[in-house]
C-alpha positions in Angstrom: 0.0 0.0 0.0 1.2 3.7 0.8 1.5 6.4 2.9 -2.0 7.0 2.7 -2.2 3.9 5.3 -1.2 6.3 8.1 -3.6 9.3 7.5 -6.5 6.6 6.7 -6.0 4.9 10.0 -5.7 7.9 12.4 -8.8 9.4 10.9 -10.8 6.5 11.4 -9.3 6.0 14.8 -6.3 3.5 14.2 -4.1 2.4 16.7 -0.8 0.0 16.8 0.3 -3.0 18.8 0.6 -7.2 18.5 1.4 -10.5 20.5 0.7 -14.0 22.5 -0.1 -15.3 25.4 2.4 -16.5 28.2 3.2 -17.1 31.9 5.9 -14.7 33.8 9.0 -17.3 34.4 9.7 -15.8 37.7 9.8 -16.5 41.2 9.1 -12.8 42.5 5.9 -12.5 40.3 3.0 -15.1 40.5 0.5 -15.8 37.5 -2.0 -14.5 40.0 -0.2 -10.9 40.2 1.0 -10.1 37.4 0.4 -11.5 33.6 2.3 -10.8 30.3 0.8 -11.5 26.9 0.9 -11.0 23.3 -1.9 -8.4 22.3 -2.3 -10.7 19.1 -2.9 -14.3 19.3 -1.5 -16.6 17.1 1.2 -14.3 16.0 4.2 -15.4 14.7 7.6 -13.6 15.1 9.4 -14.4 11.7 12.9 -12.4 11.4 14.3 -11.0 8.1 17.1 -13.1 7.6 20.3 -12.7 5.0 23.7 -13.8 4.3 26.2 -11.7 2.5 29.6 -12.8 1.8 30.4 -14.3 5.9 28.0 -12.1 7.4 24.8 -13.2 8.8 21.7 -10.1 9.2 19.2 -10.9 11.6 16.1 -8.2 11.9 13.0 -8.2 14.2 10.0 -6.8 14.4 9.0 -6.6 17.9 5.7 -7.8 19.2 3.7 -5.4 21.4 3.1 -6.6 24.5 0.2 -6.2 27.6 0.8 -6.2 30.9 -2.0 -7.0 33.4 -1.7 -5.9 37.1 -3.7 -8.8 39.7 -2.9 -7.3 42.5 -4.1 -4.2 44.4 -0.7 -3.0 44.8 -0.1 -0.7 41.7 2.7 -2.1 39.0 4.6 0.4 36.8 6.7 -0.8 34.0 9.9 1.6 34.1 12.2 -0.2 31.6 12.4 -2.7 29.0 15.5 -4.4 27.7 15.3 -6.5 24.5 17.9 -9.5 24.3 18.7 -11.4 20.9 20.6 -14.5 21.4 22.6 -17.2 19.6 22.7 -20.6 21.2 20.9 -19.5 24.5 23.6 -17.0 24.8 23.2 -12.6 24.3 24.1 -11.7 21.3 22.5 -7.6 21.3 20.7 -5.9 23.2 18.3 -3.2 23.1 17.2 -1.0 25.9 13.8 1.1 25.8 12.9 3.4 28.7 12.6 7.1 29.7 10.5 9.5 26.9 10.3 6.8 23.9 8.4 4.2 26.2 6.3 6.9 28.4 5.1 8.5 24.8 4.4 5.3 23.0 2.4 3.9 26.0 0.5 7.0 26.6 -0.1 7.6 22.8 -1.3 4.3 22.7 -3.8 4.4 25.6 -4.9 7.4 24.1 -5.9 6.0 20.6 -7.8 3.2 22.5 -9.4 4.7 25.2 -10.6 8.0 23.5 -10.8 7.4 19.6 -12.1 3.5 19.5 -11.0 2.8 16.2 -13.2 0.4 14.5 -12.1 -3.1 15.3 -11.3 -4.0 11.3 -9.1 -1.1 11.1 -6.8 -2.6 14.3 -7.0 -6.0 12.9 -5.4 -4.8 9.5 -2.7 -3.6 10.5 -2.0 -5.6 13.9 -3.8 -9.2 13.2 -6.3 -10.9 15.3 -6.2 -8.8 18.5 -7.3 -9.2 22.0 -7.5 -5.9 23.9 -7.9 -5.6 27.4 -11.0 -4.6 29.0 -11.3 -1.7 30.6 -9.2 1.8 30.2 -5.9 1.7 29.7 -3.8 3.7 32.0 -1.3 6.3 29.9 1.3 6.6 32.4 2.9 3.4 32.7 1.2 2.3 36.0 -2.0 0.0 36.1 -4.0 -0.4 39.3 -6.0 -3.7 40.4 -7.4 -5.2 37.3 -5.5 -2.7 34.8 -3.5 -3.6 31.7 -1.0 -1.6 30.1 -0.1 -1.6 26.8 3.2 -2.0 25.9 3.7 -0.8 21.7 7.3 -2.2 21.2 7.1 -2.3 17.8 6.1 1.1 17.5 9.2 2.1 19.1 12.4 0.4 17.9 13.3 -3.2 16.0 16.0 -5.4 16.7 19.0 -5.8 14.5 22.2 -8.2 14.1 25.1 -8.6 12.2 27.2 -11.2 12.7 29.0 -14.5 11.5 25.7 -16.8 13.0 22.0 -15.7 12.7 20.2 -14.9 16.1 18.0 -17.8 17.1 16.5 -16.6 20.0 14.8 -13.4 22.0 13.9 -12.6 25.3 12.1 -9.6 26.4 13.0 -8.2 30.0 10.4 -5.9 31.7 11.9 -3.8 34.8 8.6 -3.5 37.1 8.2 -1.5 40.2 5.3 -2.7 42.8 5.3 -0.2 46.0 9.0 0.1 46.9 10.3 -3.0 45.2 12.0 -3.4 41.7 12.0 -6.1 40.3 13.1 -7.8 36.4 11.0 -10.1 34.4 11.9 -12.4 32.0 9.8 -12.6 29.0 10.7 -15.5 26.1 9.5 -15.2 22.8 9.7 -17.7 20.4 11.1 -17.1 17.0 9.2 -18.4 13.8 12.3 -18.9 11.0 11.0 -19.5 7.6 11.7 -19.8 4.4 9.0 -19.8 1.7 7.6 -22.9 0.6 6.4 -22.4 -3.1 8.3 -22.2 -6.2 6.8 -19.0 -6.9 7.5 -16.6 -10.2 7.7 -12.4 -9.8 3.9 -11.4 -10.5 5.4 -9.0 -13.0 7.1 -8.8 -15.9 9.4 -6.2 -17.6 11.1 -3.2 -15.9 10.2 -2.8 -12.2 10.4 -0.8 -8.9 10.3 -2.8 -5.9 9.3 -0.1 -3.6 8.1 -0.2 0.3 10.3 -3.7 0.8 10.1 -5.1 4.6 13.1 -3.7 6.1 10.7 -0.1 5.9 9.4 0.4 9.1 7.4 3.2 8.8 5.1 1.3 6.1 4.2 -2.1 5.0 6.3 -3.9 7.7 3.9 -1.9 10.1 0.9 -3.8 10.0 0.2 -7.6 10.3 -0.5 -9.6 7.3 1.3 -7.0 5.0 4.4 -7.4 7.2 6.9 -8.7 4.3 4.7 -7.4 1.2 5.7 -5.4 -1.6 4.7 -2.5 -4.3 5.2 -2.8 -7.4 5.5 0.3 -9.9 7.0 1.0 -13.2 10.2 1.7 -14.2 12.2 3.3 -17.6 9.0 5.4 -18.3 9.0 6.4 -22.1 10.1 10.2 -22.0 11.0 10.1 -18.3 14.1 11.7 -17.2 14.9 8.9 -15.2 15.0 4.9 -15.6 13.7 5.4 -11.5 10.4 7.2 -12.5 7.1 5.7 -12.4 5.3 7.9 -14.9 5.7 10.4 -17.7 6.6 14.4 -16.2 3.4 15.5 -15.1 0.9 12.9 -15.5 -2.6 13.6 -16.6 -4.1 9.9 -16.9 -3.2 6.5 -15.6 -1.9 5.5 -18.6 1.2 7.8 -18.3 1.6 5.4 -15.4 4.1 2.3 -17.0 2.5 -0.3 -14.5 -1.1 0.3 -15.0 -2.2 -2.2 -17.2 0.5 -4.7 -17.3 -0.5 -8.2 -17.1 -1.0 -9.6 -13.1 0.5 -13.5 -13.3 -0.6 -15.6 -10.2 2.5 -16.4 -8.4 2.1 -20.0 -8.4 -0.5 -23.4 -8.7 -2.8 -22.9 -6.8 -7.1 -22.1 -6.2 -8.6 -18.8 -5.8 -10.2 -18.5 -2.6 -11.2 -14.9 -2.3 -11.4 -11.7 -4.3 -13.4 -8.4 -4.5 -14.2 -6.5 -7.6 -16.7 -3.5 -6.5 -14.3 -0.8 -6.2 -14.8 1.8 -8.4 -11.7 2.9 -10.5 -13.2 6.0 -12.1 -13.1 8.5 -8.7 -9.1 7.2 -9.3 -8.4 8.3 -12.7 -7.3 11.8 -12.3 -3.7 12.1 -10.7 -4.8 15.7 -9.7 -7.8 14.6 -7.7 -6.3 11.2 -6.3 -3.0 12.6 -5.1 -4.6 15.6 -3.6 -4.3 15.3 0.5 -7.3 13.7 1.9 -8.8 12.7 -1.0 -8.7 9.0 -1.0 -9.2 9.1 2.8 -12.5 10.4 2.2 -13.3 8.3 -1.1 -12.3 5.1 1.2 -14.6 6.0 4.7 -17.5 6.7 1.5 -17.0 3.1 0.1 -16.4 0.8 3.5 -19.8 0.2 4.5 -21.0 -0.1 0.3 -18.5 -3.0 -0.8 -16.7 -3.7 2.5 -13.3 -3.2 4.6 -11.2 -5.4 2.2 -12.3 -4.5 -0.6 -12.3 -0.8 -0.1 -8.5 -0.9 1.1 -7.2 -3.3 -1.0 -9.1 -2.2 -4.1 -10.1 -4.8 -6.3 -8.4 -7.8 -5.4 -7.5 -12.0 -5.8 -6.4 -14.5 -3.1 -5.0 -17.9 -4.3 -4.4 -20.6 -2.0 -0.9 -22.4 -3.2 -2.0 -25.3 -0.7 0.9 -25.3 1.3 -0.4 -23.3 3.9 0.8 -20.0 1.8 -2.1 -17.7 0.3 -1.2 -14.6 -2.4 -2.7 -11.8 -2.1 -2.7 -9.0 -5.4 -4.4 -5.8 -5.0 -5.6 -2.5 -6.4 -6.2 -3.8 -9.5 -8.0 -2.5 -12.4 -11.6 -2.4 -12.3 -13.1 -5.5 -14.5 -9.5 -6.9 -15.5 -10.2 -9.3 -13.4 -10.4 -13.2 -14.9 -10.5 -15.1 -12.2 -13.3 -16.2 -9.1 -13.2 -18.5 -6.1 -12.6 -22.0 -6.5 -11.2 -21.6 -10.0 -7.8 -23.1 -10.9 -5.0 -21.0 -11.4 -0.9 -22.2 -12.7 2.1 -20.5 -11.9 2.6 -17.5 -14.4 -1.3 -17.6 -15.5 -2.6 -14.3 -16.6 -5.3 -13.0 -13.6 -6.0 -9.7 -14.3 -3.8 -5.8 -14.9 -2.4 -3.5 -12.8 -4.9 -1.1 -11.7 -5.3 2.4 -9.3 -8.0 1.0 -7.0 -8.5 1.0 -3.0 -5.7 3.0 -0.7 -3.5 4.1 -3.7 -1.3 6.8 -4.3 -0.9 6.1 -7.8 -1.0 3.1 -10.1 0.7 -0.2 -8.7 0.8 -3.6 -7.9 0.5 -4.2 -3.9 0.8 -8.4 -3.3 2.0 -10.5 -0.3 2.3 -13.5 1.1 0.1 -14.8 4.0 -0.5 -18.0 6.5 -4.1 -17.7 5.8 -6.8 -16.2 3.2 -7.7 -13.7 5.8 -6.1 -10.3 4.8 -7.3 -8.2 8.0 -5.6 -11.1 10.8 -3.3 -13.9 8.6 0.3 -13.7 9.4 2.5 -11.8 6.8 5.1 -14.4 5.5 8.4 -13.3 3.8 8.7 -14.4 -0.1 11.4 -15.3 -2.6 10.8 -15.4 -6.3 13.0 -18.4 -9.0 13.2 -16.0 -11.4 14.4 -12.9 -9.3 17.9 -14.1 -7.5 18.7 -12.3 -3.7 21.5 -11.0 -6.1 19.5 -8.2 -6.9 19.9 -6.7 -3.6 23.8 -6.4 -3.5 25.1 -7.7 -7.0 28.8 -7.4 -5.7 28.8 -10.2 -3.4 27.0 -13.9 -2.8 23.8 -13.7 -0.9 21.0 -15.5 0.2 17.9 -14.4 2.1 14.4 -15.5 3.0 12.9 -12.2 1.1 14.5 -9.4 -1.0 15.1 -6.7 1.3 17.8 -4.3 2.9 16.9 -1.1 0.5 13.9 0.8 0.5 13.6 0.1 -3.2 14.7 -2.3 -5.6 15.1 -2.0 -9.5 15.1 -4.8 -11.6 14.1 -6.1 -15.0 12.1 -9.4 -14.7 11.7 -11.8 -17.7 
């Protein structure tokens, strides 16, 4: 998607954070006092991984975590250190306390408790959530009953290079209860992975791989879209620049050299969802739809007409590959379409053309990879393509990864 995520969700009350459920391994805490959770269940933490030359990269998202007082004695979270380890040993560290945490919680309880953002516009960009009940306190400290929320990955990631991969995290919360201090260990289990299909680029020809999942600030963000891509053109006739995505001054999507081309499904696979409602004609005119505002407003005007997936996404396919991976291709054009559920698809098959529909900025090709058809709560899941080598990250040196990555944008002709 774009940056148009950001304003969307803040207007209609958006809010960030994600995790699972677990049991403080302490001796100074009971279950009965004090319990630390993931705010998403059944989410998986899957690190960026890639080898250069002799160097291993390890990169994590953090999960956001929620803390729930059980006692009547209040609890106040004042630090929290983030270890990564190799072989049960540390490895990096990471400490978040002071301003950082104290904004991020407050900001946090302040979206929840004031704005209530619809619950489809949390899930999309944090998963399948479970919020505490009750109001969350913005300063750190919960009373009785009180959980505060803890928005990690809104505040830093962690990162490693070394000779071995990290293989292991623990998350250490420093918690003052009355006069006594205390540290709490917090294990989270890593997810490695590597993609399963022998899946083709869903493009062909020149390309910008733009928004990749190393970008914080954007897809890597939110839940399902956490290793996804966009796709826009590249060595635009009568550009200045092999880097720009459209003619000087467009006037019409087709001075866009991505709208149109040809969508190819990824791999075998069945189509198990898709949505062809949204309108593409209130997105034809770059002056209108990259005017601020604009497709904020065109978007809260078409959820409750075609739907929340549909309206962000634009028109869109999912394809199950039946390997427990699910595609996902959106903002297509409107009626390019040539697929519908249960149909079968093979790898490289022709599904429909890049189009300008949904949260778009301009024409382009937004896809990912997912542990489920469910675009608002699946599991993001990082993606390698046979006929687009890690080499096009760093040509200088050998590498291998588990999804292109380490620049903002990639440019690359695929055959």
């Amino acid at each position: 998607m774009n940056h148009l995520w950001k304003s969307m969700f803040e207007k209609l009350g958006f809010v960030l954070a994600a995790m699972i459920l677990f049991i403080i391994p302490s001796t100074a805490w009971s279950v009965e006092k004090i319990n630390i959770r993931n705010l998403v269940q059944g989410k998986k933490v899957i690190p960026v991984t890639c080898r250069i030359g002799h160097w291993e990269i390890t990169d994590i998202k953090l999960p956001d975590l929620v803390v729930t007082n059980n006692q009547k004695t209040p609890v106040t979270v004042d630090q929290v250190d983030v270890i990564g380890k190799i072989s049960g040993l540390e490895a990096v560290r990471v400490q978040i306390s002071g301003k950082p945490l104290s904004e991020a919680i407050a900001e946090t309880a302040d979206m929840l408790n004031v704005q209530k953002p619809p619950l489809p516009a949390v899930q999309l960009s944090l998963g399948n959530v479970v919020l505490p009940e009750g109001i969350l306190p913005g300063n750190g400290t919960a009373t009785e009953g009180q959980s505060i929320l803890l928005p990690l990955s809104k505040i830093t990631y962690l990162h490693h290079v070394g000779h071995v991969k990290l293989d292991g995290m623990e998350i250490q919360l420093t918690i003052t209860t009355g006069r006594k201090k205390t540290v709490v260990a917090f294990p989270v289990q890593l997810t490695p992975y590597e993609v399963k299909g022998k899946y083709v680029f869903p493009v062909k020809g020149d390309v910008q791989m733009a928004f990749l999942p190393l970008s914080y600030i954007h897809h890597r963000a939110s839940a399902s879209q956490e290793f996804a891509m966009d796709l826009v053109g590249a060595n635009q006739k009568d550009a200045t620049s092999f880097t720009e995505m459209s003619r000087p001054n467009p006037r019409a999507l087709s001075d866009y050299s991505i709208w149109g081309r040809e969508v190819l499904s990824m791999g075998d696979g069945v189509v198990v969802e898709m949505g062809d409602k949204f309108p593409e004609e209130p997105m034809r005119d770059p002056a209108r739809f990259t005017q601020p505002g604009y497709v904020t407003s065109l978007l809260k005007d078409l959820v409750p007409k075609i739907g929340w997936t549909n309206t962000v996404a634009g028109n869109y396919v999912v394809i199950d590959h039946g390997n427990g991976e699910f595609s996902a291709y959106c903002h297509l054009q409107e009626g390019s379409i040539r697929v519908k559920p249960g149909d079968k698809v093979n790898k490289a098959m022709v599904i429909a053309k890049v189009g300008n529909t949904g949260n778009s900025g301009a024409p382009h090709l937004h896809f990912q990879l997912m542990d489920s058809q469910n675009f608002l709560i699946a599991n993001g899941l990082p993606m390698m393509f046979q006929n687009v080598p890690a080499q096009v990250m760093i040509a200088e040196f050998p590498v291998k990864g588990n999804t292109l990555s380490f620049s903002d944008s990639i440019f690359s002709t695929v055959p």
